[in-house]
C-alpha positions in Angstrom: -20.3 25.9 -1.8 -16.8 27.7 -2.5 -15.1 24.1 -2.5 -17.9 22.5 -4.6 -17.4 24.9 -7.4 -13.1 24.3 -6.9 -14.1 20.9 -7.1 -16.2 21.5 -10.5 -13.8 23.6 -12.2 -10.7 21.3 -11.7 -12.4 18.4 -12.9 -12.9 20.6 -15.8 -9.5 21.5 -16.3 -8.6 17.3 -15.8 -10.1 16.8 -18.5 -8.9 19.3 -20.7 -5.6 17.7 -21.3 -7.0 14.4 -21.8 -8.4 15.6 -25.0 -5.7 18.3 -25.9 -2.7 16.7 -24.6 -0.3 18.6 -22.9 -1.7 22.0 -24.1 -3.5 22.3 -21.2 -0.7 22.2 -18.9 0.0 25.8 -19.0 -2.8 26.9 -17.3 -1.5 25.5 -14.1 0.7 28.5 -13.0 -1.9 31.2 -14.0 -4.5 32.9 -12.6 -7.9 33.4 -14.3 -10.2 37.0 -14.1 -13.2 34.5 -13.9 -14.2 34.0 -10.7 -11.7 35.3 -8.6 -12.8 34.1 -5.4 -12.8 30.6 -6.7 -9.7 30.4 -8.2 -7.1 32.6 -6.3 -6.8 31.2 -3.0 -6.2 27.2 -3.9 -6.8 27.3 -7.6 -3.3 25.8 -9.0 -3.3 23.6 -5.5 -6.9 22.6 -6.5 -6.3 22.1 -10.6 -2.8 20.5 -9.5 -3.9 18.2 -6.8 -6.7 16.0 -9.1 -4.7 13.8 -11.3 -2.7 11.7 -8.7 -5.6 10.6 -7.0 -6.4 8.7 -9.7 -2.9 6.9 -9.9 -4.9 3.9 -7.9 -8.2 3.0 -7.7 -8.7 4.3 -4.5 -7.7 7.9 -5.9 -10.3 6.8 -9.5 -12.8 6.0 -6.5 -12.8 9.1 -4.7 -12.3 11.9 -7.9 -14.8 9.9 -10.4 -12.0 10.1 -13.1 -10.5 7.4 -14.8 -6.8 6.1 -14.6 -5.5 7.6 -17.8 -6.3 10.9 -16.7 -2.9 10.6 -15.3 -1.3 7.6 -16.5 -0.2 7.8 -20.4 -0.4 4.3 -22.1 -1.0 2.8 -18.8 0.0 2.2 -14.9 2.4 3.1 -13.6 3.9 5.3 -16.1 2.9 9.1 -15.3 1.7 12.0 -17.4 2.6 15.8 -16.8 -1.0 15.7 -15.3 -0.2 13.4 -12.5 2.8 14.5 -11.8 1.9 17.6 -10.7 -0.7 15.9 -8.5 1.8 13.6 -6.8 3.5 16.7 -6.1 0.6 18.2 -4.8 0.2 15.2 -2.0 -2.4 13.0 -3.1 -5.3 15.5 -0.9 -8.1 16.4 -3.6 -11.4 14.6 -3.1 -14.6 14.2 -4.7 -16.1 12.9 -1.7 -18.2 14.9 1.4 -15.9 15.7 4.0 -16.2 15.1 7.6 -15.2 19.3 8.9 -14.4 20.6 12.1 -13.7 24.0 12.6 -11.7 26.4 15.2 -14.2 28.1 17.9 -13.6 31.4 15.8 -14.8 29.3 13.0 -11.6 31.2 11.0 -9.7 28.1 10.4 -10.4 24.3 9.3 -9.4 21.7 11.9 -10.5 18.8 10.5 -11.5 17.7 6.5 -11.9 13.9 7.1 -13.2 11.4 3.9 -15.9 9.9 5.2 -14.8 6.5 3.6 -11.1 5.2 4.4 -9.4 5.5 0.6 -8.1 1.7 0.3 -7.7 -0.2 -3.1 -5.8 -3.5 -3.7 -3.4 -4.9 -6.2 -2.6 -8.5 -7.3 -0.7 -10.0 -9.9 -0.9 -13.7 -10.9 2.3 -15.2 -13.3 4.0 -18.0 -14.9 7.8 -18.0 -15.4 9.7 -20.2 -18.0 13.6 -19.7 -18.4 14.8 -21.4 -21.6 17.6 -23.8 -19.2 15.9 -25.1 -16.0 17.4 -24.1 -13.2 18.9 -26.8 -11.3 16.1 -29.2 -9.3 13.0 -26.7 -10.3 10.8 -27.4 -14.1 11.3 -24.7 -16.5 7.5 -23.2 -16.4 6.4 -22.0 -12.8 3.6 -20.4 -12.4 2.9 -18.2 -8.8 -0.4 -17.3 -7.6 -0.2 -14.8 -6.3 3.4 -13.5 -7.1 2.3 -10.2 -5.6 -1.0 -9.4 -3.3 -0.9 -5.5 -2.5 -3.1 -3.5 -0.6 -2.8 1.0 -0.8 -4.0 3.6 1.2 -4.0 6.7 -0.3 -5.4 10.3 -0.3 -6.2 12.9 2.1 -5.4 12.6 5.8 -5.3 16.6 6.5 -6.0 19.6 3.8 -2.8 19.6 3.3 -1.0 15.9 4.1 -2.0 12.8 1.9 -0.2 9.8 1.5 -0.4 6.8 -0.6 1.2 3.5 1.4 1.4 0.0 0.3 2.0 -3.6 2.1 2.4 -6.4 0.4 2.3 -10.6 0.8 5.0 -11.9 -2.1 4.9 -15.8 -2.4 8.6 -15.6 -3.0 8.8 -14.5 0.7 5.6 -16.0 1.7 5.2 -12.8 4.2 3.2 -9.9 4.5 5.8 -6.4 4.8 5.9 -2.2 4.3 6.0 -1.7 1.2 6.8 1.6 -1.0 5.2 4.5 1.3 5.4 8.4 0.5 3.5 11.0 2.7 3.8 14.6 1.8 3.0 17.8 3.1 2.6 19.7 0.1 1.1 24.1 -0.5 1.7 26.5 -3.0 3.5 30.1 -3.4 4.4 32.6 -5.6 7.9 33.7 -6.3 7.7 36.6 -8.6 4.7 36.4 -10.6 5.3 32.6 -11.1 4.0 29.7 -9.2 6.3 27.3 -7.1 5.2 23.9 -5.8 6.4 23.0 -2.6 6.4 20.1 -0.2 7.5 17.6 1.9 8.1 13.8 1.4 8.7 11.4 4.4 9.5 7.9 2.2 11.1 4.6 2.9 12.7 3.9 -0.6 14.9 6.6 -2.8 14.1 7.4 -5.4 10.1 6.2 -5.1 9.0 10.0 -4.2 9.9 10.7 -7.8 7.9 12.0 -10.5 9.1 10.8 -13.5 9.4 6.8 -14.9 13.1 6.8 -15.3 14.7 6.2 -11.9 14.3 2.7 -10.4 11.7 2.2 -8.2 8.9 3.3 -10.9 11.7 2.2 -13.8 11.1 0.3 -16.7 10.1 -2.7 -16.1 7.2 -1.9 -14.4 6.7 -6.1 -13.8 9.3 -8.6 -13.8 9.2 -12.1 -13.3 10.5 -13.3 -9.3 11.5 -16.8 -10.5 14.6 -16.0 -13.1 17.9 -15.3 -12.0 19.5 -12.5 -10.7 22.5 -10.3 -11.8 25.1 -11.1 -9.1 25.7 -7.0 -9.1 23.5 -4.2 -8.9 23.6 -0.6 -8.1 23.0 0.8 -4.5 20.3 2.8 -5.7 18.6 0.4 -7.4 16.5 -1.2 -4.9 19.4 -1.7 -2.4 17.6 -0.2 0.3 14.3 0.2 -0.3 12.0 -0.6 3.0 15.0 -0.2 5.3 15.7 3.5 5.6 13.6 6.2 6.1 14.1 9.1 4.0 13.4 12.8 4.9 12.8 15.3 2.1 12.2 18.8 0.9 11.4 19.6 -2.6 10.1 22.5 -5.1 9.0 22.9 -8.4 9.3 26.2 -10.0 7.2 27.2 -12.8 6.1 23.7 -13.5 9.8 23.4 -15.7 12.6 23.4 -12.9 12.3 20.8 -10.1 14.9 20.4 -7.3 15.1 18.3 -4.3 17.3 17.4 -1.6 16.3 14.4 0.7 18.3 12.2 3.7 17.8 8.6 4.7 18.9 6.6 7.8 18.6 3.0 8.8 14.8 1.4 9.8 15.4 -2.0 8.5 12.3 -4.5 8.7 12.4 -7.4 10.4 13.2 -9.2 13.9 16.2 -7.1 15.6 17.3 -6.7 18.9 18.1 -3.3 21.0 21.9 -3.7 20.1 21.7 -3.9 16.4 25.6 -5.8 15.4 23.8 -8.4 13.5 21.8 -5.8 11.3 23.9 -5.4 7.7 23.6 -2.5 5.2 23.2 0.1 8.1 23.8 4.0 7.1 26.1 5.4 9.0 24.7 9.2 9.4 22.6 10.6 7.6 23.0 9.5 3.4 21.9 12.4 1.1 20.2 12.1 -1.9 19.5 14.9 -4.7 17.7 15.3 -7.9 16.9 18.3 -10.0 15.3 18.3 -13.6 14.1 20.5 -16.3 11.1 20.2 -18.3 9.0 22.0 -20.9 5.9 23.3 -19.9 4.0 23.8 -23.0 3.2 21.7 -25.9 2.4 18.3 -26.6 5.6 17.0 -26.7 7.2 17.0 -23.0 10.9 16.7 -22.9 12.6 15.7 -19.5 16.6 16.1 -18.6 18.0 15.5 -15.2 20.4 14.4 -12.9 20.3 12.6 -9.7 22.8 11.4 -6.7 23.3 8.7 -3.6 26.0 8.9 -1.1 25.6 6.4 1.9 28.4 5.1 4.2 27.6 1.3 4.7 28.4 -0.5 7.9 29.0 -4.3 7.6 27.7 -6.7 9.8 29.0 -6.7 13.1 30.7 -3.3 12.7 28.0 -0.9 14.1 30.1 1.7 16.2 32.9 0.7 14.6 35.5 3.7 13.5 36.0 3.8 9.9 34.6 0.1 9.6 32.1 1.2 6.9 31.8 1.5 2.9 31.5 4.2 0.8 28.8 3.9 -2.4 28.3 6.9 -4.4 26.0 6.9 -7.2 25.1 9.5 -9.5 23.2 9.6 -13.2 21.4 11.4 -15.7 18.2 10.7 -16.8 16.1 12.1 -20.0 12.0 11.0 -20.8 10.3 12.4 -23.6 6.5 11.3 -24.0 3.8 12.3 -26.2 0.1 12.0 -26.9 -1.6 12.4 -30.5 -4.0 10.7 -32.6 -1.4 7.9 -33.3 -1.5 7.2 -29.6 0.6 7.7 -26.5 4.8 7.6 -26.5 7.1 7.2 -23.9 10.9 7.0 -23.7 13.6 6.9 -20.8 17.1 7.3 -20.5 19.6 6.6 -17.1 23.3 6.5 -17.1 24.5 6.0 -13.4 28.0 5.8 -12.3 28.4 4.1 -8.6 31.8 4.4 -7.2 32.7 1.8 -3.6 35.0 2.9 -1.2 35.6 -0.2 0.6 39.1 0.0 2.4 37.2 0.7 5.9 34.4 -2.5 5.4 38.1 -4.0 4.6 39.5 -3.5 7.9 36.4 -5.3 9.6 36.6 -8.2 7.3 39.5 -8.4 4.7 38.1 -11.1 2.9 35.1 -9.3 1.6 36.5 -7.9 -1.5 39.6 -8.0 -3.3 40.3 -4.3 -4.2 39.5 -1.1 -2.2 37.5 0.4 -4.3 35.4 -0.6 -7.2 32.6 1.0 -9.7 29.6 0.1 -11.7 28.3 1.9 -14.8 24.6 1.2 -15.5 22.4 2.3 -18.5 19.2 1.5 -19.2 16.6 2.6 -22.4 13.2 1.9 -22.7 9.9 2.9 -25.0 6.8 2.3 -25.0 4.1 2.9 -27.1 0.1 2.7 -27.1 -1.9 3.4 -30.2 -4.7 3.0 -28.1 -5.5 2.8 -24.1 -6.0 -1.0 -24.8 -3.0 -2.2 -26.5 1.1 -1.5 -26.3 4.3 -2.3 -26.8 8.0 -1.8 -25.3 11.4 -2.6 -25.6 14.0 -2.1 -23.1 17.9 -2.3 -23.4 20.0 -2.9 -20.1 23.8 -2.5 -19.7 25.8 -3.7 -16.8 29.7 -3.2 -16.1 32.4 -2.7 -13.3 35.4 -3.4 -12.3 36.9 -7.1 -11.7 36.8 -8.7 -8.5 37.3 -12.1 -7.9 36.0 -12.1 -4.0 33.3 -9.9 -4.4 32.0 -11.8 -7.6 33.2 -15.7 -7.3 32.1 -18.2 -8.9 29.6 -20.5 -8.3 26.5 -22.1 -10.6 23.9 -20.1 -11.8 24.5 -17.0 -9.9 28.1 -17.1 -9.6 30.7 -15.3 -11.9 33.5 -17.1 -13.4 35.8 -14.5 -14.3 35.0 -12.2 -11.3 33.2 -9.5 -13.7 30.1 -8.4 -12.8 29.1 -7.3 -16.6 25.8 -8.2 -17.8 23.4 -6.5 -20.5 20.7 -7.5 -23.0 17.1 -6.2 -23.9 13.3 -6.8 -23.3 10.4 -7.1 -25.2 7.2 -6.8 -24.2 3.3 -6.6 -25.3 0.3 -6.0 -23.3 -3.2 -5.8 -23.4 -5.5 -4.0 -21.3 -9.3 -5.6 -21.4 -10.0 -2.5 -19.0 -7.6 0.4 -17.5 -7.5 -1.3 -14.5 -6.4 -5.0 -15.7 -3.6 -5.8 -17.8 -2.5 -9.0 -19.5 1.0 -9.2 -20.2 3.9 -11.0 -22.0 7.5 -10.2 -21.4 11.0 -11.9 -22.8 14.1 -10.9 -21.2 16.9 -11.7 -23.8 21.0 -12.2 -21.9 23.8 -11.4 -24.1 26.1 -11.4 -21.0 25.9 -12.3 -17.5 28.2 -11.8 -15.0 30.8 -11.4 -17.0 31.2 -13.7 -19.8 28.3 -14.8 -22.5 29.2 -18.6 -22.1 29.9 -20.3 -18.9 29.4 -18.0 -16.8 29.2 -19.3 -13.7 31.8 -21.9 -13.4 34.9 -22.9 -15.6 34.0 -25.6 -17.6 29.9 -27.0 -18.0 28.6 -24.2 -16.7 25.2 -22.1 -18.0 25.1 -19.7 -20.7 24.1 -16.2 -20.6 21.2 -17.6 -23.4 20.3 -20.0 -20.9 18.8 -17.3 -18.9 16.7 -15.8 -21.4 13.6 -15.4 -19.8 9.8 -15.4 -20.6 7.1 -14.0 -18.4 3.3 -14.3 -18.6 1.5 -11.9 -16.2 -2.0 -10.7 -14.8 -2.2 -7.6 -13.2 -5.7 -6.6 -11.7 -5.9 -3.2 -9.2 -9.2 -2.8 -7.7 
């Protein structure tokens, strides 16, 4: 009876900030005088816990809420509300649960759903670059580009995870996908609530909260077909599903959140005992950080942080190998404001990162890999979006690549290649979508190149090459999650 009526009176509280927008919000680290029995021994792990079970619709299944409960002018893109349930570690259910208890009958032992929480995702695309690329038509279309399938909630009181695998037709393979598990509890440090948990992850930066680091970053869909940047930061995607990442994180207050994680190779894939022809294996353990500061009240939440990489590289063939390894360090900033009013929903996003590349020990190994020591990369991106309405929205995103010259590292070569051994590209996108229902979006997306790597005509080769224009990219895309 005790959890039926926790159950009743954080759906209650859900809701609350759906109508009143972030108001609501600062009721999480408080206790009530009403019912105290109800509310004092799991209440903010209760109220906090409900909102990112709804983030798929396994969670939407299992709470009987809808999607924007906790996403703000649609998936993936987080509100206030679901972050704290992320946090919390995905364990709140609406659903009977399976109990065991100890023989003294003093402790839970089991709290099983008695239906496996499992949702699916697919998108369905067509991609048309404004120059062909060479011996392919300008229009592709890909069906599916992406065919995911999640689990996600509850597996003990205090343990949920959501975990994704998915079949791309670009690899034309099924593979592990973005996975977070968390232990997560509650505690008090002075007369003030602090969240608390655990994340065990296989990509950094996807245990985050907030929609301005790269693996929930803006865009949240991109077309698989267009060309690449020849460069790209570590931390953007450059190991994600090869490490495993081991992390312990608080949040203090519902304003300050800190967290200090560390990652070591599990590449996918066929592999032998002795690993020499693995590449991009951490040497030790690489640690990651990230700390941020928010506003807890009003309906305006303002986000500032800062965030940081350092991973020691081995190339291939070097495993065990003194020295033979290379440095990255990244680290950024990052700011999101969003809102909701009667206008509709607002989001914007900042990141500045900074990656510096020790490469003199990789250089030692294999001297032609690079022509200088050591190199960086400066990366910003901006992006907002905006929804007058759950059905409709609109975004634009800026993008801003530069670093230092090096003719090895970036040769040329057509299409992906880089003439004059810069890896500098930037430009914008622009984007509209309409959702027919929360859980299905239509999209269409332009990707616009003023420069690409490193020049904004022929930039691949000397003379005949392609443009950066002849990049420009636009992207027609389903996206159904059921």
């Amino acid at each position: 009876m005790k959890q039926t009526i926790r159950f009743a009176l954080a759906i209650a509280a859900a809701m609350g900030p759906v109508s009143a927008g972030a108001h609501g919000h600062a009721s999480v680290a408080r206790r009530t005088a009403e019912a105290p029995a109800v509310i004092d021994a799991a209440s903010t792990a209760t109220f906090t816990r409900v909102a990112a079970l709804a983030r798929t619709p396994t969670f939407a299944r299992q709470m009987k809420l809808s999607c924007n409960v906790c996403h703000l002018g649609g998936f993936p893109q987080l509100t206030r509300f679901g972050r704290l349930f992320k946090l919390n570690g995905y364990t709140l259910t609406g659903l009977p649960q399976i109990t065991g208890m100890l023989d003294s009958a003093t402790r839970q032992t089991l709290a099983l759903s008695p239906i496996p929480g499992l949702s699916a995702m697919a998108v369905v695309s067509a991609t048309s670059i404004a120059r062909a690329l060479p011996g392919t038509a300008a229009t592709r279309a890909e069906y599916p580009q992406q065919l995911s399938f999640f689990y996600g909630g509850s597996i003990t009181p205090n343990v949920g995870a959501l975990a994704q695998v998915t079949y791309s037709d670009a690899s034309g393979r099924l593979a592990i996908d973005n996975t977070d598990v968390r232990f997560a509890d509650h505690t008090k440090f002075g007369d003030r609530d602090v969240i608390y948990g655990v994340t065990l992850h296989n990509n950094p930066t996807v245990q985050d909260v907030w929609n301005t680091l790269p693996a929930w970053g803006y865009p949240f869909m991109s077309a698989a077909l267009a060309p690449r940047p020849a460069a790209s930061l570590l931390i953007e995607g450059g190991l994600s599903q090869s490490v495993l990442g081991l992390g312990a994180y608080a949040l203090y207050d519902n304003v300050l959140y800190a967290e200090l994680s560390g990652y070591t190779s599990a590449p996918q894939g066929p592999r032998s005992v002795v690993d020499s022809v693995e590449t991009n294996l951490t040497h030790g353990v690489a640690p990651y950080w990230r700390v941020a500061v928010q506003n807890r009240n009003g309906p305006v939440t303002a986000m500032l942080g800062t965030f940081g990489l350092v991973a020691d590289l081995a190339p291939r063939g070097a495993r065990g190998a003194r020295g033979a390894y290379s440095t990255f360090t990244d680290i950024g900033v990052d700011a999101q404001v969003e809102g909701v009013g009667t206008a509709g929903a607002f989001v914007a996003r900042a990141s500045y990162t900074v990656e510096t590349q020790s490469l003199a020990g990789a250089l030692l190994q294999q001297p032609a890999a690079a022509a200088n020591a050591s190199n960086t990369l400066r990366s910003f991106r901006a992006s907002a979006n905006f929804a007058p309405t759950p059905t409709y929205a609109v975004s634009a995103g800026y993008f801003a690549l530069a670093g230092t010259a090096d003719p090895v590292l970036y040769t040329p070569g057509a299409v992906t290649g880089s003439r004059t051994g810069r890896p500098d590209t930037q430009g914008q996108i622009l984007e509209a979508s309409f959702n027919p229902w929360i859980n299905t979006r239509v999209g269409a997306q332009y990707t616009r190149y003023d420069r690409f790597n490193g020049a904004a005509t022929s930039y691949d080769i000397a003379t005949g090459g392609r443009n950066a224009s002849d990049n420009n990219t636009f992207y027609l895309y389903v996206w159904f999650a059921f």
